[in-house]
C-alpha positions in Angstrom: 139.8 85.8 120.2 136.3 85.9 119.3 133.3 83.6 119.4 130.2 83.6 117.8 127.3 81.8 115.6 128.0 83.6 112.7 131.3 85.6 111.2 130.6 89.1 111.9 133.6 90.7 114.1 136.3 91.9 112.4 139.5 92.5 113.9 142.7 94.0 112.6 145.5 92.3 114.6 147.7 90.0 114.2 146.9 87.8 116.6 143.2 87.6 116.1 141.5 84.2 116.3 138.1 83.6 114.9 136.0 80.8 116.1 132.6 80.2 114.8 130.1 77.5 115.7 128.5 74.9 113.7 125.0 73.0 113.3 124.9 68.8 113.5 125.1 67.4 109.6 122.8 64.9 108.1 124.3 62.3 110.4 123.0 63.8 113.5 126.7 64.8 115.0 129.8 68.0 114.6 127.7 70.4 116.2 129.9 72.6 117.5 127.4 75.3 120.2 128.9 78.5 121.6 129.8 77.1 125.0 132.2 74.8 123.7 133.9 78.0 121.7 133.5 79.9 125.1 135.5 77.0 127.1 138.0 76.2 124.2 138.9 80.2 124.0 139.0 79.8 128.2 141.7 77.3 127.8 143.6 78.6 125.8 143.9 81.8 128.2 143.8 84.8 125.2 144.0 88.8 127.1 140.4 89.0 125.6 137.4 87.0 124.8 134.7 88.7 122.6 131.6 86.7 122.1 128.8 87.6 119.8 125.4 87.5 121.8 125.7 85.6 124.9 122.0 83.7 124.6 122.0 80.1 126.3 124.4 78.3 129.1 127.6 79.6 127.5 126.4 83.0 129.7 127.3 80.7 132.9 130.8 80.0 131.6 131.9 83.6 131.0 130.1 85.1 134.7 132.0 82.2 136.5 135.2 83.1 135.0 134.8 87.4 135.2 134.0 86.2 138.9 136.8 84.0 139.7 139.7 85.8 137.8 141.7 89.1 138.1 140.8 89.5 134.2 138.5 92.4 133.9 135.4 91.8 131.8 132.4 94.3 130.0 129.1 93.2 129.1 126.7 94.7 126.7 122.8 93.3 126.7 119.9 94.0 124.5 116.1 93.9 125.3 113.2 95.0 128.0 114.9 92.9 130.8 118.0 94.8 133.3 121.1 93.1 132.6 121.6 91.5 135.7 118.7 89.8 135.5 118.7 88.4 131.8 122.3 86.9 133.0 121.4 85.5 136.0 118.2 83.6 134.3 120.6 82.3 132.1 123.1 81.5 133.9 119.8 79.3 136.1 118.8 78.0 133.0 122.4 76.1 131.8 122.5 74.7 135.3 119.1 73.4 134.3 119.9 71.5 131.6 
């Protein structure tokens, strides 16, 4: 199962389900952000969740559930901050808002 803002994982399986998240129309509602993906792919209890960069609260989602669960999880980061600390900002930030 894989998340993200814009189609760019590709998987060869069978199995494979591709969620992708969506702005507000000219009406103002349908936005669909990553964190409802994150939950919806949570629920639905796949062997693996791959979401394409982890930027906002959806972060706080996926570190509550690599804690709490037997499920092993792997993180990959980008930029000048250690990865610990850009998650755990984030994770401050979406119990923030």
């Amino acid at each position: 199962m894989s998340a993200e803002e814009v189609y760019e994982l590709r998987f060869d399986h069978p199995d494979w389900v591709a969620m992708q998240t969506r702005q507000s129309g000219l009406e103002g509602t349908g936005e669909i952000k990553l964190r409802h993906l994150v939950k919806e792919a949570l629920r639905m209890r796949p062997s693996r969740i791959v979401v394409g960069e982890v930027r906002a609260e959806e972060c706080l989602d996926l570190h509550t559930t690599s804690s709490s669960t037997p499920m092993a999880s792997m993180r990959s980061t980008t930029g000048s901050r250690p990865t610990a600390t850009a998650c755990e900002s984030r994770c401050v930030q979406a119990c923030v808002r």
